[in-house]
C-alpha positions as CSV (number, residue, x, y, z in Angstrom):
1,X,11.6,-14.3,3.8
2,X,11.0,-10.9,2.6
3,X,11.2,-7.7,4.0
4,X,9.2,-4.7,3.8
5,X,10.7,-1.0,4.4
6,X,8.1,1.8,3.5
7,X,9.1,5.6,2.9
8,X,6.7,8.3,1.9
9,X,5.0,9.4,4.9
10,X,4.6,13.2,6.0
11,X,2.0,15.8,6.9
12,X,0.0,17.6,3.7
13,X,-2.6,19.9,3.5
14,X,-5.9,18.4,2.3
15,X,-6.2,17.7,-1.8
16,X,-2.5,17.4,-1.8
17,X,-0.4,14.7,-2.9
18,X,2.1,12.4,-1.5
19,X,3.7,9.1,-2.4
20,X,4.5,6.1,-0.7
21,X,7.4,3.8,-1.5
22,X,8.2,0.2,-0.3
23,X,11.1,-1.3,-1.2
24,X,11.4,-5.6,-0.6
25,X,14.6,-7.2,0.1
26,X,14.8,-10.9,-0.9
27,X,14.6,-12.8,-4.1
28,X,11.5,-13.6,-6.3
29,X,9.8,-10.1,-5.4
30,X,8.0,-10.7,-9.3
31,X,6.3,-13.8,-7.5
32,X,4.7,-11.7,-4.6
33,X,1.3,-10.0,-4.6
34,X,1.9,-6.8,-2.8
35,X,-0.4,-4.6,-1.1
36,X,-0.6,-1.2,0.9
37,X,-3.4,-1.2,4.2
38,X,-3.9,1.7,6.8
39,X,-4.9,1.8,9.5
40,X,-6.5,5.1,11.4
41,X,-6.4,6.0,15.2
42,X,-8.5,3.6,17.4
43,X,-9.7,2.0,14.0
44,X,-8.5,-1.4,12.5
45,X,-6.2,-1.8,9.6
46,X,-8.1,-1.6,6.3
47,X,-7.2,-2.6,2.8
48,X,-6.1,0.4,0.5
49,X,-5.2,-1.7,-3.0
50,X,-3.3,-4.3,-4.1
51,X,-1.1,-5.2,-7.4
52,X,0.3,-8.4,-8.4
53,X,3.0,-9.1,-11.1
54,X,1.7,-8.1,-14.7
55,X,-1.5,-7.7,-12.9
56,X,-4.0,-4.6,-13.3
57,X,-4.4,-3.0,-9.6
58,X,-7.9,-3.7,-7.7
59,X,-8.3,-0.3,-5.3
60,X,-10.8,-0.3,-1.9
61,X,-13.6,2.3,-3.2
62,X,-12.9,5.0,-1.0
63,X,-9.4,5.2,-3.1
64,X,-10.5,4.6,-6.4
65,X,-9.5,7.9,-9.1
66,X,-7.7,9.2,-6.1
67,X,-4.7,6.2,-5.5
68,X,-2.4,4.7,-7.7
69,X,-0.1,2.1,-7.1
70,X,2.4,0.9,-9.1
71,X,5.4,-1.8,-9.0
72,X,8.9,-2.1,-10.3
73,X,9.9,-5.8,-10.4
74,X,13.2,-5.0,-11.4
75,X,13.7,-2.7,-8.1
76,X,11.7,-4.6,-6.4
77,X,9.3,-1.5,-5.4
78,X,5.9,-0.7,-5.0
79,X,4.3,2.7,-4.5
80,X,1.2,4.4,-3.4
81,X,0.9,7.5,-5.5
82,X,-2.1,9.4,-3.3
83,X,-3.9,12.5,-4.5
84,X,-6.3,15.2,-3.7
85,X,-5.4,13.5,-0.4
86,X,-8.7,14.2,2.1
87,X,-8.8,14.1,6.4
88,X,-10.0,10.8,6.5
89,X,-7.2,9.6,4.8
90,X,-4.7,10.1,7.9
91,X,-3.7,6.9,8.8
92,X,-0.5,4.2,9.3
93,X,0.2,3.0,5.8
94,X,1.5,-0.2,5.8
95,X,3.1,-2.4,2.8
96,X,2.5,-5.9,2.6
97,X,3.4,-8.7,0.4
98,X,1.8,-12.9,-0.1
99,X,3.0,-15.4,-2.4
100,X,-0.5,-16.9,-2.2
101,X,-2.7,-17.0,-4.7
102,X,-6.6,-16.9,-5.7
103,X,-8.4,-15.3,-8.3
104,X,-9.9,-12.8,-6.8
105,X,-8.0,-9.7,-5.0
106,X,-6.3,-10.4,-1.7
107,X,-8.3,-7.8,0.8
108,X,-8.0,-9.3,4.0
109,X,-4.9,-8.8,6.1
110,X,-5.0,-12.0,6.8
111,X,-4.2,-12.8,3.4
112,X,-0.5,-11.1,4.1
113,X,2.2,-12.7,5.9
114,X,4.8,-9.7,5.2
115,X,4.2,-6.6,6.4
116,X,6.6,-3.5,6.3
117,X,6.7,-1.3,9.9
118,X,4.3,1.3,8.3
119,X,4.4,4.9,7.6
120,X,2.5,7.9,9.1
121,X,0.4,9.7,6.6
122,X,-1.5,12.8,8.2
123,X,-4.1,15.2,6.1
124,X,-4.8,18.2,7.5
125,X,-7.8,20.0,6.6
């Protein structure tokens, strides 16, 4: 079992910055593919990036130059670093983390079968 508790969120005036933080309780965090997904108002949840251990991470091209994450095996973390932040990017930001496994980058939600209780991020323009 893992859990998922993110931190991060806020309000921020478009072409800001924040970051995201998820911290995962449990053992063998280094074995987990984590991922961060948001989801907008009336929309459904889309895939933001995803990083797995020693892995490089693969970013939904909407983020890409913009979105950095990062993990710390060792704290078992992983964080969204989000800049020249834009309206569209208001949204629940969930973490989520899979021990499964394929060669190509996990996308799909379905993918995930942890999932943290998300974070409100809210660009104003």
């Amino acid at each position: 079992q893992v859990q998922l508790v993110e931190s991060g969120g806020g309000l921020v005036q478009a072409g800001g910055s924040l970051r995201l933080s998820c911290v995962a309780s449990g053992r063998a965090f280094r074995l987990y593919t984590m991922a961060w997904f948001r989801q907008a108002p009336g929309k459904e949840r889309k895939f933001v990036g995803t990083i797995r251990s020693g892995g490089i991470p693969y970013y939904e091209d909407s983020v890409k130059g913009r979105f950095t994450i990062s993990r710390d095996n060792a704290k078992n973390t992983v964080d969204l670093q989000m800049n020249s932040l834009k309206p569209e990017d208001t949204a629940v930001y969930y973490c989520a983390a899979t021990s499964a496994y394929q060669p190509t980058p996990l996308v799909a939600d379905s993918n995930y079968n942890y999932w943290g209780q998300g974070t409100q991020v809210t660009v104003s323009s």
